[in-house]
C-alpha positions as CSV (number, residue, x, y, z in Angstrom):
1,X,5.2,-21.3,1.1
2,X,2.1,-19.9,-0.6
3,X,3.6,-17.3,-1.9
4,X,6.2,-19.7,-3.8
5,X,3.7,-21.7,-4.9
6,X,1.4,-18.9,-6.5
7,X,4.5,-17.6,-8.0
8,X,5.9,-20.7,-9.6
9,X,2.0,-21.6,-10.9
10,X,2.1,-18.2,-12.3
11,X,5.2,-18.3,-14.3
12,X,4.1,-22.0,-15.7
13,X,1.3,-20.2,-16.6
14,X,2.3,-17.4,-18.4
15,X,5.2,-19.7,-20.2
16,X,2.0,-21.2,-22.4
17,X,2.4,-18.9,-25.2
18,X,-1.5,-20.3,-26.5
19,X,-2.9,-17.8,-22.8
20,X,-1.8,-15.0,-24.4
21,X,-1.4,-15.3,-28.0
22,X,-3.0,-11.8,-29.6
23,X,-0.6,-9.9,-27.2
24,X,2.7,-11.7,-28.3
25,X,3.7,-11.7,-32.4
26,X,5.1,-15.1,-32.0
27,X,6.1,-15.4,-35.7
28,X,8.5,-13.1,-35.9
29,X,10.1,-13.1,-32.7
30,X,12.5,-10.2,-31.9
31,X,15.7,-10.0,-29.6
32,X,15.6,-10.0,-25.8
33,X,16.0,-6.4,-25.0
34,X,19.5,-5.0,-24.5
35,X,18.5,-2.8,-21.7
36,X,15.8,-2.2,-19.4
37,X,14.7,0.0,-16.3
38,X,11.8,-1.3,-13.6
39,X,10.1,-0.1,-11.1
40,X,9.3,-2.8,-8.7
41,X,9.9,-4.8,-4.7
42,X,12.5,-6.5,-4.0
43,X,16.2,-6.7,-3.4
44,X,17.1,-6.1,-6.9
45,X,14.9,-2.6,-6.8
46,X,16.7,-1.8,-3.2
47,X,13.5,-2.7,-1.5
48,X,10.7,-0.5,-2.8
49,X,12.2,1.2,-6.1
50,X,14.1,1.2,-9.1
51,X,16.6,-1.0,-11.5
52,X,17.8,-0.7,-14.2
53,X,19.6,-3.7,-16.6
54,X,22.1,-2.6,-18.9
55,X,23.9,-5.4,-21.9
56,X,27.4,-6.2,-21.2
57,X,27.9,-9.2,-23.5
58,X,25.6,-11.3,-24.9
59,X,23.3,-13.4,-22.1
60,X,25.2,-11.0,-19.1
61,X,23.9,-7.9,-17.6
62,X,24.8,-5.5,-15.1
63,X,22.2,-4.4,-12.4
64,X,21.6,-1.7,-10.7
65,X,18.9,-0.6,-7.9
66,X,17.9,1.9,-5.8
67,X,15.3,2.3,-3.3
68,X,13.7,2.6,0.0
69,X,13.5,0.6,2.4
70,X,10.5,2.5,4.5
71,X,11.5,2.2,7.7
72,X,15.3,1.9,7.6
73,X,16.1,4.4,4.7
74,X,18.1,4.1,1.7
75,X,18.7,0.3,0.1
76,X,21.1,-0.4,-3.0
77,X,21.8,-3.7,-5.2
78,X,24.8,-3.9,-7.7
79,X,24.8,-7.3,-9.6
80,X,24.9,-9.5,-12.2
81,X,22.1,-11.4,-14.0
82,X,23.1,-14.1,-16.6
83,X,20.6,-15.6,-19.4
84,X,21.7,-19.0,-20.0
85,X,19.3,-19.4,-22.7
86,X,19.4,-17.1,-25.7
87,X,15.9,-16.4,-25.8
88,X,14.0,-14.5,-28.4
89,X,10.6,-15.2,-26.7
90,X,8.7,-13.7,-24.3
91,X,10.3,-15.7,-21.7
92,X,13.5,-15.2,-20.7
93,X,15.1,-17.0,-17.3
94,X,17.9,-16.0,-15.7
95,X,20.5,-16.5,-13.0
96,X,21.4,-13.4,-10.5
97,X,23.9,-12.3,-8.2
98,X,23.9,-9.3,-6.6
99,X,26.1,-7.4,-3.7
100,X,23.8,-4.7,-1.2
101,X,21.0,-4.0,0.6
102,X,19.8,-7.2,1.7
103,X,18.1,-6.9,5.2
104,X,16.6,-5.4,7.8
105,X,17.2,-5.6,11.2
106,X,14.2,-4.3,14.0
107,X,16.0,-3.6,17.2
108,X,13.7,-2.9,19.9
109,X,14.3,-1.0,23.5
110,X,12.5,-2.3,25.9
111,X,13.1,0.7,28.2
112,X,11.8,3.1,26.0
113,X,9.2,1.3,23.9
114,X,10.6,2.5,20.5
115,X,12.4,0.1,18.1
116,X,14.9,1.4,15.7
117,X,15.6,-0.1,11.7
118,X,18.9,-1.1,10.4
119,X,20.5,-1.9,7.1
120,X,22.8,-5.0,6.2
121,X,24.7,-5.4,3.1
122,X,25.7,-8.8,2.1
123,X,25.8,-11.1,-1.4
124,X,22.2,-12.5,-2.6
125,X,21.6,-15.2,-5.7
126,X,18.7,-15.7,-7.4
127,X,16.3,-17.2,-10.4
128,X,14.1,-15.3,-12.0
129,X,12.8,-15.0,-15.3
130,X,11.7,-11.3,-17.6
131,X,8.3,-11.6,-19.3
132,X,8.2,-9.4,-22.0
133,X,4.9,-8.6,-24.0
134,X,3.1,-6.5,-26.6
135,X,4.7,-6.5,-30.6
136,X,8.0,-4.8,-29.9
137,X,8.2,-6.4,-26.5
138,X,9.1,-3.5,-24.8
139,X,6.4,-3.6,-21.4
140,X,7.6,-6.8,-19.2
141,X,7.0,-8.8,-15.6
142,X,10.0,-9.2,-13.8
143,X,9.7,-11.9,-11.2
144,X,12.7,-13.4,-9.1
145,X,13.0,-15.8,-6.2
146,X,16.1,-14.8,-4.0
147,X,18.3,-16.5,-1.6
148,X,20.2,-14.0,1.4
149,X,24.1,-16.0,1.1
150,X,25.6,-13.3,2.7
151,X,23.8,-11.8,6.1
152,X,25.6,-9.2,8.2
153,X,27.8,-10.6,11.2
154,X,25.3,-8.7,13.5
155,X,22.3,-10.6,12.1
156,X,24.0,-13.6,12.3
157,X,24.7,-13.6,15.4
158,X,21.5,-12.1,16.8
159,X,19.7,-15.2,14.6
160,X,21.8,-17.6,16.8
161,X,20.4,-16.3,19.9
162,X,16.9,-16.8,19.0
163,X,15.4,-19.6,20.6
164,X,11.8,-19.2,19.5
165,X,12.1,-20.5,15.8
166,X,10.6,-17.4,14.3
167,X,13.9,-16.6,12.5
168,X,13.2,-14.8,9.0
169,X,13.7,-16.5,6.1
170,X,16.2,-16.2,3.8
171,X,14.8,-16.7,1.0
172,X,12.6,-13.8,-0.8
173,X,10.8,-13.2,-4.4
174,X,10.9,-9.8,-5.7
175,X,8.7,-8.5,-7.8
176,X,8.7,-5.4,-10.9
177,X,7.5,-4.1,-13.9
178,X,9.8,-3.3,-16.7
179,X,10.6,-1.3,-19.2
180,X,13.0,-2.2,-22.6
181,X,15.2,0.9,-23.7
């Protein structure tokens, strides 16, 4: 909960375009870039890695990312992100939707003491916003708050089981720097 409410305080913050005005040329404001790559945490960047955000029609963009996911190898996220507001600001929100890696499951053998990582796919939606920066608005934030629709039969299942209440969340915020082509 912390972590949400530092996040949301930080993007109400950085929405005040007075904070920051000698780093944003706010009288001629320029087009939301068309595409992007980030390097960042989160779904979207298939845990720790890449993204990259490519136009397909005005307000909607394809995403892609690849990563790691430290313990359990390789993630992926394939998705959608939609602008509703045509934004020639800094501050861009957005709506996501994206189909991959989306968990991690820890299972652990009590016989041998060694626990072994897993992968889930599933569909994840999100809210987010880009924050763009500098006079061509190329360097940018990329924050996103993400909800886990779609978890893995296994996990499901396992989740049901538990009867201590310390089932993970599914909600997560991911996290990245990017990068306008």
């Amino acid at each position: 909960m912390k972590i949400f409410i530092v996040l949301v305080t930080f993007l109400l913050l950085v929405q005040s375009p007075g904070l920051f005005a000698d780093d944003w040329d706010l009288e001629e404001p320029q087009e939301m870039p068309q595409n992007s790559i980030a390097s960042g945490a989160g779904i979207p960047y298939g845990g720790i890695g890449g993204n990259l955000e490519m136009k397909i029609v005005s307000g909607l963009r394809l995403s892609a990312g690849f990563g790691s996911m430290l313990y359990a190898g390789v993630g992926w996220n394939l998705g959608l992100r939609y602008y509703p507001i045509r934004s020639s600001s800094h501050f861009s929100p957005r709506i996501s939707v994206y189909y991959g890696t989306n968990s991690v499951l820890e299972k652990f053998n009590l016989s041998s003491g060694e626990s072994e990582h897993e992968t889930h796919t599933g569909a994840t939606i999100g809210v987010g916003t880009e924050v763009f920066f500098g006079r061509a608005k190329q360097h940018g934030m990329d924050f996103e708050i993400l909800y886990i629709v779609d978890y893995d039969s296994t996990i499901d299942r396992m989740l049901d089981e538990i009867s201590t209440g310390d089932q993970d969340s599914r909600f997560k915020v991911s996290v990245g720097y990017r990068f306008a082509l």
